[in-house]
C-alpha positions in Angstrom: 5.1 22.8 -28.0 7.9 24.1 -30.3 10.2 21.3 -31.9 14.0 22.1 -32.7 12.9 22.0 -36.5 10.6 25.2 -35.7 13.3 26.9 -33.7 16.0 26.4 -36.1 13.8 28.1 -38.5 14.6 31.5 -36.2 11.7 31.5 -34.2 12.2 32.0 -30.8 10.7 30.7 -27.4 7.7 32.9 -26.2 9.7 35.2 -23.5 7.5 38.1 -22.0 8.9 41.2 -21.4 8.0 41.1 -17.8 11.2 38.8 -17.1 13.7 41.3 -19.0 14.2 44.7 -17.1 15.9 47.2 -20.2 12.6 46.1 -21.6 10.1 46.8 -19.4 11.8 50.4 -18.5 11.1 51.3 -21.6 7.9 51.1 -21.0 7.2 52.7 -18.3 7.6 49.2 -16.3 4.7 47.4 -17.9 4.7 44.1 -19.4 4.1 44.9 -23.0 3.8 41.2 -24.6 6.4 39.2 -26.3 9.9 39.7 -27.7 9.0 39.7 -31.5 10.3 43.3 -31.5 13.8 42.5 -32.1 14.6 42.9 -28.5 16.3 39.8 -27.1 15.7 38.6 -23.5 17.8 36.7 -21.5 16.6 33.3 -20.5 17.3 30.2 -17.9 17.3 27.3 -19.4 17.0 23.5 -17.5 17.9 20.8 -19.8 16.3 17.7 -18.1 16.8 13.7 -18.4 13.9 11.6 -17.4 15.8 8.5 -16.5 17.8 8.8 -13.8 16.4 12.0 -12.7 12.8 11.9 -12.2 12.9 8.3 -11.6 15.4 6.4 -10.2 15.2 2.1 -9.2 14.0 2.4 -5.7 10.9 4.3 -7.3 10.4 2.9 -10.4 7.3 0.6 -11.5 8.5 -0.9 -14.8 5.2 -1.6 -15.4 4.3 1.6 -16.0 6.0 2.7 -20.0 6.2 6.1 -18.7 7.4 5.6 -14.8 8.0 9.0 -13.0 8.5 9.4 -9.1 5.5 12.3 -8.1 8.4 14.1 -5.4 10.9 14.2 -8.0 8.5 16.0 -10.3 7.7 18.2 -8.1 11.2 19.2 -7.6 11.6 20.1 -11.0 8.9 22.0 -11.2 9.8 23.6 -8.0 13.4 24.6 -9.4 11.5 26.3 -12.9 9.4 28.1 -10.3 12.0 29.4 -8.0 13.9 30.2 -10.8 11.8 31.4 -13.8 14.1 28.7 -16.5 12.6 27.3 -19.3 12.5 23.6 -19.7 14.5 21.9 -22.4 13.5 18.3 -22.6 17.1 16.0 -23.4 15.9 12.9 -22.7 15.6 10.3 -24.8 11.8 10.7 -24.4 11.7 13.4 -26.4 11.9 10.7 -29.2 8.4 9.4 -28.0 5.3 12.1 -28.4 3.6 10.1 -25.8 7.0 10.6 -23.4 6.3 14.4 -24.1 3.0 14.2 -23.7 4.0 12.6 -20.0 6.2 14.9 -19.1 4.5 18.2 -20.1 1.4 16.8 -17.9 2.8 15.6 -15.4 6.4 17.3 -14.1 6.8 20.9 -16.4 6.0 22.4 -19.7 8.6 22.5 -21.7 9.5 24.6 -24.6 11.7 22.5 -26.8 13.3 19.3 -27.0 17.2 18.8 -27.9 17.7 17.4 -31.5 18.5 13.8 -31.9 22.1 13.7 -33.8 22.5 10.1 -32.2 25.6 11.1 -30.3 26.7 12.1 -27.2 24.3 14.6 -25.1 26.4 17.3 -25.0 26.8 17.7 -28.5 22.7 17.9 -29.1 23.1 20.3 -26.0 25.9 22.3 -27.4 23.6 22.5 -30.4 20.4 23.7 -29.5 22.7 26.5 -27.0 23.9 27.5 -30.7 20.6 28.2 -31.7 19.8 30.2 -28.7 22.0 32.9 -28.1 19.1 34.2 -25.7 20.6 31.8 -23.0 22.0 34.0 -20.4 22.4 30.3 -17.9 21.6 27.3 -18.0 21.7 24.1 -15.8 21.9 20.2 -17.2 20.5 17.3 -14.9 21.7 14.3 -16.0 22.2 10.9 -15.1 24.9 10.1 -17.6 28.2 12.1 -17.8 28.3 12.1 -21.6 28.7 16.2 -21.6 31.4 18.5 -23.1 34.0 19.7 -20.7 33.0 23.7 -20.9 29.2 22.2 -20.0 30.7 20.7 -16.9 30.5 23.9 -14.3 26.4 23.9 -15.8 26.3 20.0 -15.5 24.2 17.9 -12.1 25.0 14.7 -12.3 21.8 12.2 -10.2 22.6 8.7 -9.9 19.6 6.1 -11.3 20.1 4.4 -8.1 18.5 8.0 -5.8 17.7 10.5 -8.8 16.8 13.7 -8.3 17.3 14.9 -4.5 16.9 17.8 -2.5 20.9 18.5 -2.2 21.1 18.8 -6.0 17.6 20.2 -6.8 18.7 23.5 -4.4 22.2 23.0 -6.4 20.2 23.5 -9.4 18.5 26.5 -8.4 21.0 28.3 -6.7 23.3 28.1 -10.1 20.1 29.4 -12.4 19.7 31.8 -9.9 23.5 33.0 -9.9 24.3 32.4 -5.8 27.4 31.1 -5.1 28.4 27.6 -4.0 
């Protein structure tokens, strides 16, 4: 997994070809390997909470350190796959290499993780977007509403009390997937 440290160093996430079309016409249609050419390709991006999201209180054991609810996972991972985003991890697990660990074994890979400026979410957002002028969309699922008013039309706010549900995981994807509401 990349960190933002390695990113901000100007190396990009690991896009094929196969997902960028001006690319793969000039070659003849074939997936040719990775963007290290210079060439740019447009990505989706999902910036994902934990907390809120892929656990909420009627499905959370706080036994458990890492608690996740196995449905709302699978929603996640159903949105990268319907979708083709890369996962940006925002939540404050990203702090915790064992929280990482969880969630790249058990809901998605991600690619990156948000940096930690110990403000509000939108700014380490805002940031890492900066960083990443590949970003043709992205989406932000979110319990809290601690996000920048110009990441509000990209912004899905769960509740802790139901987290992720169907309703907004189709939201999700039909916004990384450009279809109007």
């Amino acid at each position: 997994m990349m960190t933002s440290n390695t990113l901000a160093k100007g190396v990009r996430p690991h896009t094929t070809h196969s997902a960028c079309p001006e690319r793969m016409a000039e070659y003849g249609g074939k997936t040719v390997g990775c963007c290290c050419t210079g060439h740019v390709c447009k990505i989706k991006v999902l910036f994902l909470d934990i907390d809120g999201v892929v656990n909420s209180r009627a499905t959370t054991d706080f036994r458990q350190l890492y608690p996740l609810d196995k449905y709302m996972a699978f929603m996640v991972g159903k949105i990268q796959l319907d979708t083709g985003c890369k996962v940006v991890l925002s939540s404050s697990w990203r702090n915790h290499p064992d929280g990482v660990a969880v969630v790249n074994k058990s809901i998605v890979q991600t690619i990156d993780i948000t940096p930690n400026m110990s403000g509000m979410r939108g700014n380490e957002i805002a940031e890492w977007l900066r960083l990443h002028p590949e970003v043709e969309r992205y989406a932000i699922l979110d319990d809290d509403s601690d996000m920048l008013p110009e990441q509000m039309p990209n912004f899905f706010k769960t509740t802790f009390d139901t987290g992720l549900t169907e309703d907004i995981a189709k939201a999700v994807t039909d916004h990384l997937n450009g279809v109007a509401a």
